[in-house]
VOGU-3710 file (C-alpha; in Angstrom, 3 decimals, decimal comma):
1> xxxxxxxxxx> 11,933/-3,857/-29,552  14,183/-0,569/-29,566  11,009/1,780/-29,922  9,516/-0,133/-26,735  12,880/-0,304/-24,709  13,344/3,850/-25,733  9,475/4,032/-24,224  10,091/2,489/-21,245  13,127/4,906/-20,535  10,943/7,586/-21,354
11> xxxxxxxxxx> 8,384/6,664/-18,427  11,126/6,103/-16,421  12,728/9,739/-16,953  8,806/10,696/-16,355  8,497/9,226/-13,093  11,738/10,388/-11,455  10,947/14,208/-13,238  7,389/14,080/-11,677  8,298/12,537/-8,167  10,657/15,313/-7,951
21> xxxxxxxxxx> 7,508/17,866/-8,947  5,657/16,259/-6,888  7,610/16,623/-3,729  8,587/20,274/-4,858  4,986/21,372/-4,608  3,681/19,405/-1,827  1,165/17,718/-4,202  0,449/13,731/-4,017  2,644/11,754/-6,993  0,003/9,642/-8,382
31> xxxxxxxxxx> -2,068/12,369/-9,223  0,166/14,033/-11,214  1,912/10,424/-12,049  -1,471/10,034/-13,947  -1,806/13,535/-15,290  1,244/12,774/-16,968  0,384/9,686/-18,528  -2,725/11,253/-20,047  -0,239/14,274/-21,503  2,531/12,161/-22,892
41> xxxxxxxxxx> -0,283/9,744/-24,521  -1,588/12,377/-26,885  1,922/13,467/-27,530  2,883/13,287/-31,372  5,153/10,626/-32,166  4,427/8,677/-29,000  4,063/5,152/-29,354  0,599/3,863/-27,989  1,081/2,321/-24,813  -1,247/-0,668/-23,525
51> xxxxxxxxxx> -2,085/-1,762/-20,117  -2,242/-5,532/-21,056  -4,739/-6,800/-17,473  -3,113/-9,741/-16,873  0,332/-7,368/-16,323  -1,645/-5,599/-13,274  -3,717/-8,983/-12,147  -0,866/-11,231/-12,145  2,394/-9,487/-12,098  1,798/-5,782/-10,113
61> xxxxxxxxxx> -0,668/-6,885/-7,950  0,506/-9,566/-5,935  3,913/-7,904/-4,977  2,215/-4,739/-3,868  -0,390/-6,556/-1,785  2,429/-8,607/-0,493  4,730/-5,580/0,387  1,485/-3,652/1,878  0,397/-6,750/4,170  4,262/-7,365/5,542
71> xxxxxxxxxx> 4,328/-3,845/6,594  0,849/-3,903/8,617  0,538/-4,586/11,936  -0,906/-8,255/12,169  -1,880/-6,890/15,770  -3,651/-3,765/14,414  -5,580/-5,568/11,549  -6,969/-8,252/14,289  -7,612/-5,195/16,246  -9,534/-3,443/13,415
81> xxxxxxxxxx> -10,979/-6,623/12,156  -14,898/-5,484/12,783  -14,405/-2,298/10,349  -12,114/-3,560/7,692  -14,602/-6,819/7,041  -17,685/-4,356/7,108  -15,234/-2,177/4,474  -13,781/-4,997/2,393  -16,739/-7,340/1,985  -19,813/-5,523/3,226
91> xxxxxxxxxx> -18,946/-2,031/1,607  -18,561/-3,800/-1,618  -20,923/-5,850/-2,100  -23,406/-3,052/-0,717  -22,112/-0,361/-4,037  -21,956/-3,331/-6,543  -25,164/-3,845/-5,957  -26,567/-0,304/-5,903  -24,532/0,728/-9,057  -25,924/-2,405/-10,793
101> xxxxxxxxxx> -29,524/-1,438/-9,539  -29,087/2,280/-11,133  -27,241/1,554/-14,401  -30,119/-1,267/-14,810  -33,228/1,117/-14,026  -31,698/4,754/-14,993  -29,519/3,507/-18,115  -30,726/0,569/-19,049  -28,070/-2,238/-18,866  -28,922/-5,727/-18,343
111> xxxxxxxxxx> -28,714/-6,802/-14,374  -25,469/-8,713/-15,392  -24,061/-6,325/-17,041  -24,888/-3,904/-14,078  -23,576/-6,247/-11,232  -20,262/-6,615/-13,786  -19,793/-2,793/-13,883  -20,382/-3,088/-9,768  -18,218/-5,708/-8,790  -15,294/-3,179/-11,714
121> xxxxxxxxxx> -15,860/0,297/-9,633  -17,201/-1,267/-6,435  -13,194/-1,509/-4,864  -11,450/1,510/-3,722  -7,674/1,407/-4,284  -5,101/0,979/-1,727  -2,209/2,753/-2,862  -3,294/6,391/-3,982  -5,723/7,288/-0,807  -2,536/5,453/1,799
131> xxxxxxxxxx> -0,173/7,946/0,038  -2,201/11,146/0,280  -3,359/10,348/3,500  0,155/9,376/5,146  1,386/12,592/4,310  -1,879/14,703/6,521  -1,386/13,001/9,715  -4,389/11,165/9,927  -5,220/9,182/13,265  -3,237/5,616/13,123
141> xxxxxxxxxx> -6,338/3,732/13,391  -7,965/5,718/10,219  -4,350/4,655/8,706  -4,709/0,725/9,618  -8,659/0,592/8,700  -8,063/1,977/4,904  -5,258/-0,099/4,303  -6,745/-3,261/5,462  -9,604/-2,299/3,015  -7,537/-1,845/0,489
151> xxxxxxxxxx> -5,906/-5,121/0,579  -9,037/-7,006/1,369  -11,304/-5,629/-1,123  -10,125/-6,679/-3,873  -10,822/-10,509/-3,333  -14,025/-9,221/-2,499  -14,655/-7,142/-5,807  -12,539/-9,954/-8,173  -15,218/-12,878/-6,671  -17,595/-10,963/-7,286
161> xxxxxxxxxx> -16,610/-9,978/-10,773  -16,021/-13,433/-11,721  -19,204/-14,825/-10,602  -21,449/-11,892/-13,053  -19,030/-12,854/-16,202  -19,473/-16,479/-15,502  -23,155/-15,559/-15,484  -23,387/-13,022/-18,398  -21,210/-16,114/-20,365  -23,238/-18,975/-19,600
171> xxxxxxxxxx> -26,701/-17,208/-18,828  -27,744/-18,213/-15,170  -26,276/-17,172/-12,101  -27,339/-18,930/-8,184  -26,829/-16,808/-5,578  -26,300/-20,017/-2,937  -24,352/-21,583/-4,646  -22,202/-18,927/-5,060  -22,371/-17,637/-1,493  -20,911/-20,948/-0,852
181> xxxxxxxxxx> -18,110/-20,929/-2,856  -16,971/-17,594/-1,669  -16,717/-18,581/1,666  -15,055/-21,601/0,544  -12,794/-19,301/-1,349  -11,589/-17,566/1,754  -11,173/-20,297/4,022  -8,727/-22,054/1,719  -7,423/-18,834/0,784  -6,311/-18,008/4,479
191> xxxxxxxxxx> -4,886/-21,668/5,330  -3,413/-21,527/1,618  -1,506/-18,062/2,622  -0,320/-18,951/5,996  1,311/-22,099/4,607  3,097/-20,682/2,139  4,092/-18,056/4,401  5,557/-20,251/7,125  7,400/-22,514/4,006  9,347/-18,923/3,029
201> xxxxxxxxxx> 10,359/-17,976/6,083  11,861/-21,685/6,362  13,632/-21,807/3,394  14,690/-18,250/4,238  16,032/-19,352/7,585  17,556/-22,082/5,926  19,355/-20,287/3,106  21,224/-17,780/5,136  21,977/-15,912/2,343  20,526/-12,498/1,645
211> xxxxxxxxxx> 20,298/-12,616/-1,892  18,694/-15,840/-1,866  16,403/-14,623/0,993  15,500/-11,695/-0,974  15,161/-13,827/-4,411  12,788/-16,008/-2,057  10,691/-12,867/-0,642  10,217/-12,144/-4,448  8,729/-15,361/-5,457  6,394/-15,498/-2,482
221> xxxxxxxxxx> 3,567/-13,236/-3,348  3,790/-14,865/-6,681  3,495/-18,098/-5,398  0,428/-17,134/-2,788  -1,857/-15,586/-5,848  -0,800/-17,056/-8,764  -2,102/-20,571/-7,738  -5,879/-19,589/-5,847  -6,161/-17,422/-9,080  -5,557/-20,272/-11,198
231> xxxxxxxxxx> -8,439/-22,871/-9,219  -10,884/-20,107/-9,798  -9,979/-17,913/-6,273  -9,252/-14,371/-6,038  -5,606/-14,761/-4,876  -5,591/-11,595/-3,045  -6,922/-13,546/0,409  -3,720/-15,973/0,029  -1,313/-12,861/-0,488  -2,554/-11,195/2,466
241> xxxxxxxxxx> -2,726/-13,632/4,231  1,200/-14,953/3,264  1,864/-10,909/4,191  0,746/-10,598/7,858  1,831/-14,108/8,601  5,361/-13,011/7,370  5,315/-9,969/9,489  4,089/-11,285/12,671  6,848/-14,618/12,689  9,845/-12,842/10,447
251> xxxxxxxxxx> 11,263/-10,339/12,778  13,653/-13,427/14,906  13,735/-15,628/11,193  15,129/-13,099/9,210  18,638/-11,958/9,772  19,470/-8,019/10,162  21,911/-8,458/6,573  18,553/-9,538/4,676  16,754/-6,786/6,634  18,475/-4,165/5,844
261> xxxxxxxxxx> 18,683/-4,926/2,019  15,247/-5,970/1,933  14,164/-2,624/3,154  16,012/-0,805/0,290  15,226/-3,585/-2,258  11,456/-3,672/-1,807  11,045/0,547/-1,448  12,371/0,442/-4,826  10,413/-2,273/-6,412  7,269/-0,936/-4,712
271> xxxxxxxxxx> 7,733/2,993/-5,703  8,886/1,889/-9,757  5,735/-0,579/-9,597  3,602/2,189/-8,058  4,677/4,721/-10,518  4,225/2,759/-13,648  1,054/2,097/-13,023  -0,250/5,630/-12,573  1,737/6,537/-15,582  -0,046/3,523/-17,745
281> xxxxxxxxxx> -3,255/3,648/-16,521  -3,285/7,538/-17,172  -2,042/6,316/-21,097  -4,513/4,735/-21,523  -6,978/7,808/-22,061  -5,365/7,599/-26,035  -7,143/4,691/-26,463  -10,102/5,215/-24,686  -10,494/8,877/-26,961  -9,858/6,965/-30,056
291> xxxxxxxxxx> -12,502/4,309/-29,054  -15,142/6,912/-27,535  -14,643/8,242/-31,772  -17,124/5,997/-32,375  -19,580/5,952/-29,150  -22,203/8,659/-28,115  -20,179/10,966/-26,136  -23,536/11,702/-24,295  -24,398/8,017/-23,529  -20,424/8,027/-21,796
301> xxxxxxxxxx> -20,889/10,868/-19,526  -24,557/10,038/-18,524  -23,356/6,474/-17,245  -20,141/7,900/-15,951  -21,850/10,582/-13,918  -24,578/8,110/-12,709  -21,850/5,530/-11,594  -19,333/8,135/-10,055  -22,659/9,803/-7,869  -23,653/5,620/-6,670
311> xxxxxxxxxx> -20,115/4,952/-5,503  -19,267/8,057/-3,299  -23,029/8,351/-2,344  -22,963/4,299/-1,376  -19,971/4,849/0,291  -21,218/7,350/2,809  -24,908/5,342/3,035  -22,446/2,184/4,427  -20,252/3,934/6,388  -22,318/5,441/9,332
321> xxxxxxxxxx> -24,847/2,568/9,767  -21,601/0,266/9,754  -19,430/2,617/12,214  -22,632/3,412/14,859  -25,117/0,819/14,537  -23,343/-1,823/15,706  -22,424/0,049/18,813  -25,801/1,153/19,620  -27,031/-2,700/19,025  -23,824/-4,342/21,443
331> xxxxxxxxxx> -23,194/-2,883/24,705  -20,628/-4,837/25,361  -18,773/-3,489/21,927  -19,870/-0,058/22,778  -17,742/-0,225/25,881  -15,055/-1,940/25,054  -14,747/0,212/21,612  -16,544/3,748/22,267  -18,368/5,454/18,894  -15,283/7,867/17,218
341> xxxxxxxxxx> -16,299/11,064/16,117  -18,520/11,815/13,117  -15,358/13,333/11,372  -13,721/9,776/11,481  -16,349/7,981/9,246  -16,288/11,073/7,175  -13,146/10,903/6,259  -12,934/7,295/6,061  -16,183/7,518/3,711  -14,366/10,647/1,504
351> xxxxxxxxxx> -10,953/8,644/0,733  -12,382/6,438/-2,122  -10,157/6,419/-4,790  -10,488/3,934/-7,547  -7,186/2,734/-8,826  -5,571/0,291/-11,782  -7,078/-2,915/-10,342  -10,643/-1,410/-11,716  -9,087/-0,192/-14,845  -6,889/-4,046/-15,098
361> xxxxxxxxxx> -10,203/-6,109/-14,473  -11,857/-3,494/-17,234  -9,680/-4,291/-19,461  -9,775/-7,960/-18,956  -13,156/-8,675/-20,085  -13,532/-10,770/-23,309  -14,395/-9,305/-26,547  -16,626/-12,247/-27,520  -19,161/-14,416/-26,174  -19,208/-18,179/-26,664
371> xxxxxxxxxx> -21,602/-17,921/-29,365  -19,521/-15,795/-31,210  -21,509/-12,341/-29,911  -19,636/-9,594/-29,269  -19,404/-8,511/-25,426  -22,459/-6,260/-24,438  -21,569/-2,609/-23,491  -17,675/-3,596/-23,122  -16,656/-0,336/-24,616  -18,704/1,924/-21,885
381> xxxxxxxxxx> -18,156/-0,393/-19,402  -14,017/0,637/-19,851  -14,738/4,227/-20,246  -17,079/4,226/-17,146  -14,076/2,660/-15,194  -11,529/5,521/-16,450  -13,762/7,940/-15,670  -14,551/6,957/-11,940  -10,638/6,083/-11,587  -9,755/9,543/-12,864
391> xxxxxxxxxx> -12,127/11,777/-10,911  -11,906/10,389/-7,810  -8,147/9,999/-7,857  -7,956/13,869/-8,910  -11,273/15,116/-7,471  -9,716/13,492/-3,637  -6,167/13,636/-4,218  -6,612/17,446/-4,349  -9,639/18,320/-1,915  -8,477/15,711/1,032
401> xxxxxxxxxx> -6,129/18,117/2,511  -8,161/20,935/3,348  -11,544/18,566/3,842  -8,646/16,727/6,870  -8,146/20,642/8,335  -11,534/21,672/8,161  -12,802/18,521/10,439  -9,454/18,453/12,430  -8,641/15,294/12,199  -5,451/15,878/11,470
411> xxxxxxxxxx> -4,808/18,066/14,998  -5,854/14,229/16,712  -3,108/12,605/14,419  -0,812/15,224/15,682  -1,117/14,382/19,337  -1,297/10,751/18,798  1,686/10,889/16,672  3,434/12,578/20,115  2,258/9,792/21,795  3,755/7,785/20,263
421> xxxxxxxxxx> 7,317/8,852/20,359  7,080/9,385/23,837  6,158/5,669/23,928  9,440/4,870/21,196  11,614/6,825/23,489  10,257/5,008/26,483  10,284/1,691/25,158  14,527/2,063/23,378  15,177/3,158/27,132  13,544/0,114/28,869
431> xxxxxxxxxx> 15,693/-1,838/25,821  19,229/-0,928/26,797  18,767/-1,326/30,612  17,647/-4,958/29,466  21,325/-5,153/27,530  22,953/-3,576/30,386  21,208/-6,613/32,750  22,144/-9,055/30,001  25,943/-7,618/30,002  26,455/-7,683/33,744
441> xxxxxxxxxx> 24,987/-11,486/33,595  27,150/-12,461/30,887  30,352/-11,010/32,648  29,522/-12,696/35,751  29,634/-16,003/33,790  32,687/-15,901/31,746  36,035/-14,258/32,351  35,945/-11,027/30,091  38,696/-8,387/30,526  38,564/-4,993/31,596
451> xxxxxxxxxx> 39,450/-3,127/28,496  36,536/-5,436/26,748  34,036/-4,175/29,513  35,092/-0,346/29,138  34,624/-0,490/25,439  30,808/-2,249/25,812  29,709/0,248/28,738  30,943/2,969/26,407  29,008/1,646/23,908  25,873/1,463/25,617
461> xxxxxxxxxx> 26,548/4,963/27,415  26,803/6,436/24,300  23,207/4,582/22,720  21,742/5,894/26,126  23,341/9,599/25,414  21,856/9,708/22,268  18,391/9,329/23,434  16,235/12,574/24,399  14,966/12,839/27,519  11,792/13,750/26,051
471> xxxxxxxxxx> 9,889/15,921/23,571  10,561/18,722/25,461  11,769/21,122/23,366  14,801/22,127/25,042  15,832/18,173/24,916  14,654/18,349/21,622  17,413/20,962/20,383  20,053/19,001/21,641  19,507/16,098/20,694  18,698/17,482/16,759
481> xxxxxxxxxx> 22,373/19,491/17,078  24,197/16,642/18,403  22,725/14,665/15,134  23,890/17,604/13,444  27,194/17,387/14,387  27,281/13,601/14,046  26,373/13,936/10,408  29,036/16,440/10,103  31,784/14,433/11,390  30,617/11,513/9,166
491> xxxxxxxxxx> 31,002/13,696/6,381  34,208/14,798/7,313  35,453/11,160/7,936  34,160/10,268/4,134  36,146/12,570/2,881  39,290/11,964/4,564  38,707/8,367/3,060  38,298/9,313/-0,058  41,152/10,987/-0,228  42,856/8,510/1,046
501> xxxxxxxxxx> 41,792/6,456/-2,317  42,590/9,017/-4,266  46,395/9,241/-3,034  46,647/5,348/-3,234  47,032/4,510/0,567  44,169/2,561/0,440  42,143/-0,146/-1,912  38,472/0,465/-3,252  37,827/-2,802/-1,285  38,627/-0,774/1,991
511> xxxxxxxxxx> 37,381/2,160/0,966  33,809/0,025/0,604  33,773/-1,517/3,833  34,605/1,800/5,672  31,955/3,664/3,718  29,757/1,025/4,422  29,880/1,216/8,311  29,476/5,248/7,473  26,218/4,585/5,955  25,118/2,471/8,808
521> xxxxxxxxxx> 25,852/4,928/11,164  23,957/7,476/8,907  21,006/5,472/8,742  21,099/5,211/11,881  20,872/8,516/12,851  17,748/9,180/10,762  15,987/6,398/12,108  16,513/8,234/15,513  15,741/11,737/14,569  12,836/12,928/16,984
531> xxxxx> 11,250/15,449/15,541  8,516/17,118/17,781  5,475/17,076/16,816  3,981/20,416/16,641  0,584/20,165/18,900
//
C-alpha cells in the first residue's frame, strides 16, 4: 500500500514537472504527459503500473464527458448537429468497417475479430486534439464540431464494440437486430440524460449549499453512465446528454457561490484526471514490451502499420463526401449553410488522435472464451491499439501547428476571435445600461437615499469606465495599464493586510474575508482583460 501511495506521488510530481515543461516550450502536455509515462515505465526500480479498463470506462470517463458537455454550447451543438452525427456515428462506423475489411483480407483476422479491432481504433479522442487545437486559434465552429465528435463517438464506437464481442462470444451476430437496438439505445439514452439532468439541478436548487451542490455535480455524470452501461447501453449518450441539458437550464439554478467554486473545483479534477491518464496509458508500453517478448515483432508492426494507414486514410475518404455532398444534393442546405473551404475538412480530417478510451476498451477484453478458449489475437489486438494511440497522438500533436499555418486557418480564427470581443464588449455595454434602467425603476418605486444612489451610480460608472471603447489599439493601451495599475494597488492593499496580521491588529478570520474580496476583484480583472487580437 506504501509502494503504491509513494507511486502515485511520483506521477503526481510528474505531471506538475511536465505541465510546467510543457508550457515552457510551447509544446502540447499530453504529448509529452505520455512520453513520460513510457520513460518512467522502463525506469529501474519502478513499480509496474496497470491501467485496470474499468478505471477509464467507469470512473475517468464519465466526469470528463460530463465536464466537456456542460461547457459546450447546447446552441452550437444543435447548430452543428448535421457534421457532428456524420462524425460521431457515420465516421465510425465507416473506419470500423474498413479496418475490419483490411485486417480480414491483408492480415488475416477473422471478420469479428476485424470489426472488434474497428469498433477499438475507430473513435478519435476528445481531449488531446481539443487541447492542441485550442491553443492555434482554430475557427470556433472547427472548435464545436471536434468536440461534439469527441463526446459522441464514443457511444458510437462502445455499441459497436459490444455488439462484435457479443458475436465473437456466442458465434452469430444480426445486423437488424442490432441496428435496432442501437437506436433504441440512444433514444433512451437521451430521455435517460435529460432526466437526470433536470433532477440535479433540482436538488441543487434545493440544497443551497455549495458544497452539497458541488458533491451533487460530482455524482451526476456517475449517475447518467453508470446505469445505461449497466442495461447493456453505452452510457456516454446519457452523460452528454445530462451535460448540455445542465448547461443550457443551470446558468439562473445555480447560485454565483457554487459557480465560482465549481469553476475552480472541476478545472482541477478535469486537468489531474486528464494528466493521469496520459501518464498511465503511456506506462503501459512496460507491459506491452514484456508481452510483445513473446509475439513476432514483424506480425505487430505489419498490423499496426496497416491499421494506422485505414484510420487516417478513412478519415479523409469520409470527410469530404460528408462536408460537400450533402450541399451539392440540398439546395436549400447549401444556402442556408454555404460549402467552407477545403482547408476546413482538412484539418478537421488531420486532428484524429486516438486516446485512453481505445487503449481502456483494449484492455477490457476477456482473456477466455466460454468454452474455456483463450481470446483470439487479444495480445495484437492491445499492441495495435498502443500503437495507433501513440503515433497519432505524437505524429499530430507535433505536425498540427505548422499543417494550421500552412492552410491559414488559423489567420480566420484570428479575425473571428476579434469578432467576437467586439461582440463581448458590445453585449457587457448593452448589460449595464439595462442595470442603469433597472436602478432608475427601482428608485422610482421605493424611497432610497441619496448617499445610497451616489454609491450605486459610482458603481456602475466605474464597471462602464472599465470597459474599452474598442479594440482599437490606442483604447486598448489604456485599458491594459489601468488593469495594470489595478493589480498593483491590489497588491499593495494585500500587503498592508498582511501586515496588519502580522502586528496583531487584526484576526486570520478578517484577514480571510478581506483577501477574499481581493481575489474577486483579481479575478475579475482577468476575466476582463481584452487582449487584441493580432489580425
Amino acid at each position: 500500500m506504501e509502494a503504491k501511495f509513494q507511486t502515485f506521488l511520483i506521477l503526481l510530481a510528474v505531471l506538475a514537472g511536465v505541465a510546467l515543461a510543457a508550457r515552457r516550450f510551447n509544446v502540447a502536455p499530453a504529448i509529452l504527459l505520455m512520453l513520460a509515462g513510457v520513460g518512467l515505465a522502463f525506469v529501474p526500480g519502478m513499480p509496474p503500473v496497470e491501467l485496470p479498463p474499468e478505471l477509464v470506462l467507469l470512473m475517468v470517463l464519465p466526469p470528463l464527458i460530463y465536464s466537456a458537455s456542460v461547457a459546450m454550447s447546447w446552441r452550437e451543438f444543435r447548430n452543428n448537429l448535421r457534421p457532428i452525427v456524420l462524425l460521431a456515428v457515420g465516421a465510425v462506423i465507416f473506419t470500423a468497417a474498413m479496418v475490419a475489411a483490411a485486417t480480414h483480407y491483408m492480415i488475416g483476422l477473422p471478420w469479428t475479430v476485424a470489426f472488434l479491432l474497428g469498433a477499438i481504433v475507430a473513435p478519435p479522442d476528445v481531449v488531446a486534439p481539443l487541447a492542441i487545437a485550442r491553443r492555434l486559434n482554430m475557427p470556433r465552429r472547427l472548435l464545436v464540431i471536434l468536440e461534439g465528435e469527441g463526446l459522441a463517438n464514443d457511444a458510437t464506437a462502445l455499441i459497436l464494440y459490444r455488439f462484435a464481442l457479443a458475436a465473437i462470444m456466442v458465434g452469430h451476430f444480426s445486423l437488424p437486430l442490432a441496428a435496432g437496438e442501437f437506436l433504441l439505445i440512444v433514444a433512451s439514452e437521451i430521455a435517460f440524460g435529460i432526466g437526470v439532468g433536470w433532477l440535479s439541478l433540482r436538488f441543487r436548487k434545493w440544497s443551497g449549499d455549495p458544497q452539497v451542490e458541488l458533491t451533487l455535480s460530482l455524482i451526476t455524470p456517475y449517475v447518467s453512465y453508470w446505469l445505461p452501461e449497466h442495461v447493456g447501453g453505452s452510457g456516454v449518450i446519457a452523460t452528454v446528454a445530462c451535460g448540455l441539458y445542465v448547461s443550457w437550464n443551470g446558468p439562473l439554478l445555480i447560485s454565483s457561490a457554487t459557480r465560482l467554486q465549481g469553476i475552480f473545483f472541476w478545472d482541477l479534477v478535469i486537468y489531474l484526471i486528464e494528466g493521469m491518464l496520459f501518464l498511465l496509458t503511456g506506462f503501459q508500453m512496460r507491459a506491452l514490451y514484456e508481452k510483445s517478448k513473446s509475439f513476432p515483432l514483424d506480425d505487430i508492426l505489419i498490423a499496426t502499420a496497416v491499421v494506422l494507414v485505414i484510420v487516417v486514410i478513412a478519415r479523409f475518404a469520409w470527410l469530404y463526401p460528408a462536408t460537400y455532398l450533402p450541399r451539392m444534393l440540398s439546395k436549400s442546405l447549401r444556402k442556408r449553410d454555404p460549402s467552407p473551404p477545403w482547408q476546413w475538412p482538412f484539418v478537421l480530417a488531420f486532428t484524429g488522435v486516438r486516446g485512453a478510451v481505445s487503449l481502456a476498451a483494449a484492455l477490457a477484453l476477456p482473456f477466455t472464451l466460454p468454452d474455456g478458449e483463450a481470446f483470439p489475437y487479444r495480445d495484437l489486438i492491445l499492441f495495435v491499439a498502443f500503437g495507433v494511440i501513440f503515433v497519432t497522438l505524437i505524429g499530430v500533436g507535433l505536425t498540427l501547428p505548422p499543417v494550421v499555418r500552412w492552410l491559414g486557418v488559423a489567420e480566420a480564427g484570428r479575425h473571428e476571435h476579434a469578432a467576437e470581443h467586439e461582440a463581448e464588449i458590445a453585449a457587457r455595454r448593452q448589460a449595464l445600461d439595462a442595470a442603469l434602467e433597472s436602478l432608475d425603476a427601482l428608485t422610482a418605486q421605493k424611497e432610497v437615499s441619496e448617499e445610497v444612489m451616489r454609491l450605486l451610480r459610482a458603481r456602475h460608472d466605474i464597471r462602464v469606465n472599465q470597459l474599452p471603447d474598442s479594440l482599437d489599439p490606442n483604447h486598448h493601451d489604456v485599458s491594459a495599464a489601468g488593469t495594470t495599475l489595478t493589480r498593483e494597488l491590489i497588491a499593495a492593499e494585500r500587503k498592508f493586510i498582511h501586515d496588519l496580521l502580522r502586528e496583531g491588529q487584526i484576526t486570520d478570520e478578517t484577514r480571510r474575508r478581506i483577501e477574499r474580496d481581493l481575489d474577486l476583484e483579481e479575478a475579475s480583472l482577468a476575466n476582463r482583460e481584452y487582449r487584441r487580437m493580432p489580425l
